[in-house]
N, C-alpha and C positions, 0 to 999 in steps of 0.2 A: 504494500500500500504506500502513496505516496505521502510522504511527511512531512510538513513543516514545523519547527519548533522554535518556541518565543518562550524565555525567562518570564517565570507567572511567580505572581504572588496573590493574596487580598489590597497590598499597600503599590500592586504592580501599577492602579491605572490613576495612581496619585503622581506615578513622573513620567518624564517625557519619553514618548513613544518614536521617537524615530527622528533623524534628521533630514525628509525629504524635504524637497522645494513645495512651499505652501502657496494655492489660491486660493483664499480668502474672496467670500462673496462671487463663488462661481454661480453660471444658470442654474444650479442645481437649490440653492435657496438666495440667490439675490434680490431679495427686498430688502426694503430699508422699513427701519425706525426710524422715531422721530428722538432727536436730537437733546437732551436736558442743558447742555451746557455747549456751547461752542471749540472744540478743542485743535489746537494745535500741531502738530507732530511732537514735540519737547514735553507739551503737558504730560504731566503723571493723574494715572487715575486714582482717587482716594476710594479704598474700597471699606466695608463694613463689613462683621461675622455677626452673624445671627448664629449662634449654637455651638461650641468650640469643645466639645465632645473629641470623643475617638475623630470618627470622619472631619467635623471641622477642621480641627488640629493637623488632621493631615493634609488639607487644605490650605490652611493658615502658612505650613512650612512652602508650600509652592509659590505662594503667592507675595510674599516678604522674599524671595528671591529672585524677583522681578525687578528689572528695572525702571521700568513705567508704572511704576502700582508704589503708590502709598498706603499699606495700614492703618487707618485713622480710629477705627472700633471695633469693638467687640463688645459684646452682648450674650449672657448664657445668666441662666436661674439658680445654677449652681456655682458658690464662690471659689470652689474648689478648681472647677475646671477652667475659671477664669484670671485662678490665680496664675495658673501653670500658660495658658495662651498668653497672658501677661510677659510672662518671662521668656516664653519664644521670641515676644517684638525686645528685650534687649533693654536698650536706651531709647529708643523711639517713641515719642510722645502719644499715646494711644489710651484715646478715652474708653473706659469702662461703665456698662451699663450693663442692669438687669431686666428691665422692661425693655423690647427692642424698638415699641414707638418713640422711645426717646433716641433713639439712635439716627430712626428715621427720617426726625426732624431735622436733622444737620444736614448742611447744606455743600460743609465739605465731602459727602461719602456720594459719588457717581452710581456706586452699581455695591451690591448686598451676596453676599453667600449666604444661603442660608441650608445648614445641615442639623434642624431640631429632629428630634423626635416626629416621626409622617402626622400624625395628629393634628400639628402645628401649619405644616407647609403649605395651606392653600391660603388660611388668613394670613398669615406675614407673608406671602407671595404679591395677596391682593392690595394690603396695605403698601408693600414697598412700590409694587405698579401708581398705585393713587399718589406717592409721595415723590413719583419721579425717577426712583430709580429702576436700573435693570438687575437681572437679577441671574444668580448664577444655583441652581437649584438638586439638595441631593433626590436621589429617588427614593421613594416611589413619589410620582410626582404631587399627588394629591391622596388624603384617607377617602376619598366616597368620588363616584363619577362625576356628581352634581358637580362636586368643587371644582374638579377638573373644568367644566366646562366654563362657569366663572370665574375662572383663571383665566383662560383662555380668551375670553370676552373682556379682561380689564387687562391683558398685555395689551392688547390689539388696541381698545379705544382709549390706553396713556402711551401707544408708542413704545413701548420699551423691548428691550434687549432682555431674551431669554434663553435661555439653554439650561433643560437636564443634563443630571450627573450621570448619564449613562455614558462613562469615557469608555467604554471599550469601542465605540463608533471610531474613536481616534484612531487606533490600532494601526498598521497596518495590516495587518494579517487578516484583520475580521474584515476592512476594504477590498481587503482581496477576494475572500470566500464570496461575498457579498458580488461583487463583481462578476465574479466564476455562475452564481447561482442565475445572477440577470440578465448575462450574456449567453444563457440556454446550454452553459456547456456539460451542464449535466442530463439534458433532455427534457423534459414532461417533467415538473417536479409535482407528483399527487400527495406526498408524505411527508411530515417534520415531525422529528421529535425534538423536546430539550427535558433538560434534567437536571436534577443537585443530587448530592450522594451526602446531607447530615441531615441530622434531625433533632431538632432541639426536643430538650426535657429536663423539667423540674419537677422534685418533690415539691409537698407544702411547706409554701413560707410562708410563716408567721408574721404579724403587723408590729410595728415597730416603732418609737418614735422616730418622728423628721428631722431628719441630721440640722445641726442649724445651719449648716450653709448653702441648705437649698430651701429656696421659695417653692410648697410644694402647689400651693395656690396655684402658683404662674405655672408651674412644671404643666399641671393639669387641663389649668385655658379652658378652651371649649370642650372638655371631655368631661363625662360626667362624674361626680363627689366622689372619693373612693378615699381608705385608709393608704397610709403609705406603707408599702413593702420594699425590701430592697429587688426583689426582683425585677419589679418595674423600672427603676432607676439607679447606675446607667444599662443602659447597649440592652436590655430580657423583655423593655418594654414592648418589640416588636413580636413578641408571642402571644400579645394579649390582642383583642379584636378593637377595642376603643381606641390603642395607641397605635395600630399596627394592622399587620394583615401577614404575617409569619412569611413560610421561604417562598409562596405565591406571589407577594408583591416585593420582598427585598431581595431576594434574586431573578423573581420570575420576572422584573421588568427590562433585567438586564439582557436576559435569554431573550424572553420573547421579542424587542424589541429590535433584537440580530435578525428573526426570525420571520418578521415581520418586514423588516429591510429589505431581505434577499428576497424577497415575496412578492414584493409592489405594494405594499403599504394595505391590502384587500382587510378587510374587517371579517369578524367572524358573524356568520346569521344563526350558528344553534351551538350551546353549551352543556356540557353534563361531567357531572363530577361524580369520584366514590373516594372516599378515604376510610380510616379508623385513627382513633387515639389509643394511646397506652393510656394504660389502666388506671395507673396511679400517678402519671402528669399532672402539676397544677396548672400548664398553661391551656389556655385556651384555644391552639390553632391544634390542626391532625399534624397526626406523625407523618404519617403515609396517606398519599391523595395522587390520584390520577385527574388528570381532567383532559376533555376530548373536545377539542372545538372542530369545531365544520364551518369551514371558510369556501367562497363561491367555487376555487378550484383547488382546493387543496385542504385537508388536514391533517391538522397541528394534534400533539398526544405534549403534556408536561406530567411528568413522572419526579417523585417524589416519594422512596430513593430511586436510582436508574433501573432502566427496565433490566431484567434480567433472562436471557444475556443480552449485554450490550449489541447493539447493530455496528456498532466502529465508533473505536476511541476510547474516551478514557472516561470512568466513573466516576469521577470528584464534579462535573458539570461537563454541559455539553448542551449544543445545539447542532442539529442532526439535517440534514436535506436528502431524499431520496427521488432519484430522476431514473428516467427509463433508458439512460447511458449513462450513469455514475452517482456515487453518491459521495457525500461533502459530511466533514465532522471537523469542529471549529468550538476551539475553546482558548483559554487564556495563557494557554501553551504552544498553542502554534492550530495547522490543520492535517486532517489527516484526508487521503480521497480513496475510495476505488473507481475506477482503477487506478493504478500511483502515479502513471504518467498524467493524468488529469491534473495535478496541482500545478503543472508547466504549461497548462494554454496558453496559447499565444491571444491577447486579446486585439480586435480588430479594429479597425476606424471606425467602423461601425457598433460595435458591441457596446458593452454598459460600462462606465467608467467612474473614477471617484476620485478628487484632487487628493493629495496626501496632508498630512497635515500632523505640525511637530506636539501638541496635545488638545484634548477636551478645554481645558482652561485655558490655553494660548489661543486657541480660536475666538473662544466666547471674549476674551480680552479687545482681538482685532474688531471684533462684531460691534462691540462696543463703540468704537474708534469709526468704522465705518458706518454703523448704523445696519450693516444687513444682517439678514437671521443667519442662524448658524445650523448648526446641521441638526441638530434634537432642538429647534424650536419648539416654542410652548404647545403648538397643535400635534405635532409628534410625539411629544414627548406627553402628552395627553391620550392617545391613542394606547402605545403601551403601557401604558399604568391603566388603563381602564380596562385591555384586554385579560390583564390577569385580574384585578379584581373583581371582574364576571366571573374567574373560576372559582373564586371565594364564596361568590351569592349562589352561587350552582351547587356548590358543598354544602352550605348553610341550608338551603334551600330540600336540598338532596331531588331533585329532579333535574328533567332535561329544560332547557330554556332558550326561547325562538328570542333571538337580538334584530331592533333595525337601529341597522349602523344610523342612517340618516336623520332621524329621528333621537337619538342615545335612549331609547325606552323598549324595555321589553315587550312582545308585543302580544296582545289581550292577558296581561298579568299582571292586576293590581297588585297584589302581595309581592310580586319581583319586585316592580316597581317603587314600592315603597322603600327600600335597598339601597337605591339608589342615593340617596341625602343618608344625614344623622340630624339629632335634637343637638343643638350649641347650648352649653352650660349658659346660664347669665351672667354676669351682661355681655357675655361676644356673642356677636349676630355674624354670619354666612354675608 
């Protein structure tokens, strides 16, 4: 089989992926936004963190080793993980805040990362859009469809600069497969799988008092009252269904959205899920879940652990394509093809092609700068976060369930439907 391989990590698509020659604002997403500030080529951009956790922090280090980028804030609920972002920035004058609307008020901060807790991400998405700034966003991109779509709806009518943290689109290697899949060189593609190989699990935890250096008020937001556990807080909260949507949406958005790429972008019209929980799990998401989407020419299988046996490739994650002259497996280690000479296609003038690009964040930076969308804009980057969290309602649900993409509504299914949104804690309103 033929093989490509690329140094993988978790912390792999926090650095820069390749030194090729970048086109920035190719036809492939050349629109503009609208502009907040007039910039120069010499200007630096002052950027803000909303959330400075694991993923922020790993963020934070990219981004203070920029040239054009000023750190000006930070913002997280917990004093702890703010102390420590703190001291990444050094000597560098960098206001600290725990509400992030006070951050947002500053007029020195152009564009916001924001890597809270999913819960969080569609109100301080929509607020940083209303206050001007662009926004550099982790996945999954929104907790519920709804939010997604009003996200989407107030990037658009403030203009601003968006891009999910789905960096494996940076890749080169995932450009390539992507490529390989669009330019037909696998044939007829009727089958995709993707997959993860862990599975979280907790015994019960017991409730506890609230460490004092976290706000658990603000932790919580628009999610509903709850005792504080440490599980919830940091990094377990994505096992619980209010703060999260388990390995479906924090890796399923990163698979499916490869998967979805090499696809043409098609939406899924029918969804059905099966899983089970361990026994004695305290968290709330399945161990084990299959879901089956049926897309107009093709379907998608997400497996959770990997199917067994594997069809090609390797069991820690994967996303799969099967064509009726070869098949494609592409994961954070490189690709693998049958037949093996297939990973040498020579691509033509005419085939599907994809500019290179030196990372996720150096794009969204330039985007910035130029004002055009970047490759996971806010409406892509809404498409895959919404196609896994259908497999969430589909599980919950436990039926099969008819989607119209056009519409984002189930279709004759009040009780789907209702899925769709959550109830906001008071006083945050949607």
């Amino acid at each position: 089989m033929g093989r490509q391989r690329m140094k993988g990590s978790r912390r792999w698509f926090l650095r820069t992926v390749g030194g090729a020659v970048v086109t920035f604002g190719s036809a492939l997403w050349a629109q503009e936004a609208t502009p907040r500030r007039r910039l120069s080529p010499n200007d630096k951009l002052g950027i803000g963190f909303i959330g400075v956790g694991g993923m922020g922090r790993g963020h934070l280090g990219w981004f203070l080793a920029q040239p054009d980028c000023n750190v000006v804030a930070l913002c997280d609920v917990d004093e702890r993980a703010l102390a420590e972002a703190k001291r990444m920035c050094g000597d560098r004058p960098v206001a600290l805040f725990k509400d992030y609307r006070q951050l947002l008020e500053r007029k020195d901060v152009d564009a916001v990362v924001i890597a809270t807790p999913d819960h969080w991400h569609a109100l301080i998405a929509i607020h940083a859009a209303e206050a001007g700034k662009d926004i550099y966003c982790e996945k999954p991109m929104t907790h519920t469809i709804e939010e997604g779509r009003q996200l989407v709806n107030a990037v658009r009518r403030y203009g601003r600069v968006f891009q999910l943290g789905t960096q494996q689109r940076a890749a080169d290697h995932f450009r390539r497969a992507v490529e390989l899949v669009r330019s037909g060189k696998l044939g007829k593609v009727k089958l995709c799988r993707c997959w993860i190989g862990y599975n979280p699990h907790s015994n019960y935890v017991p409730e506890q008092p609230v460490p004092k250096e976290l706000d658990w008020d603000m932790w919580l937001g628009p999610a509903a009252w709850r005792p504080y556990r440490p599980c919830y807080h940091p990094f377990n909260w994505r096992w619980f269904w209010d703060f999260g949507g388990g390995l479906m949406t924090d890796w399923g958005v990163h698979l499916i959205d490869i998967i979805l790429w090499g696809m043409g972008d098609e939406l899924p019209v029918t969804i059905e899920a099966k899983g089970r929980y361990y026994a004695d799990s305290f968290y709330d998401v399945p161990q084990w879940m299959e879901v089956t989407y049926e897309f107009p020419s093709y379907t998608l299988i997400w497996h959770q652990p990997p199917p067994n046996p594997l069809p090609l490739g390797r069991a820690g994650h994967g996303m799969y394509f099967e064509g009726d002259k070869g098949r494609l497996f592409v994961d954070r280690g490189g690709i693998v093809t049958d037949p093996p000479d297939l990973i040498n296609e020579t691509l033509g003038l005419t085939d599907f092609h994809l500019p290179r690009v030196p990372s996720h964040q150096r794009e969204f930076l330039e985007c910035v700068k130029t004002r055009q969308r970047p490759t996971c804009d806010v409406e892509v980057g809404h498409r895959s976060t919404y196609v896994s969290i259908l497999g969430n309602i589909a599980f919950r649900l436990g039926r099969k369930l008819r989607w119209d993409a056009q519409a984002e509504r189930f279709v004759g299914d009040d009780e789907a439907n209702r899925w769709l949104t959550k109830p906001y804690r008071k006083p945050w309103t949607l």
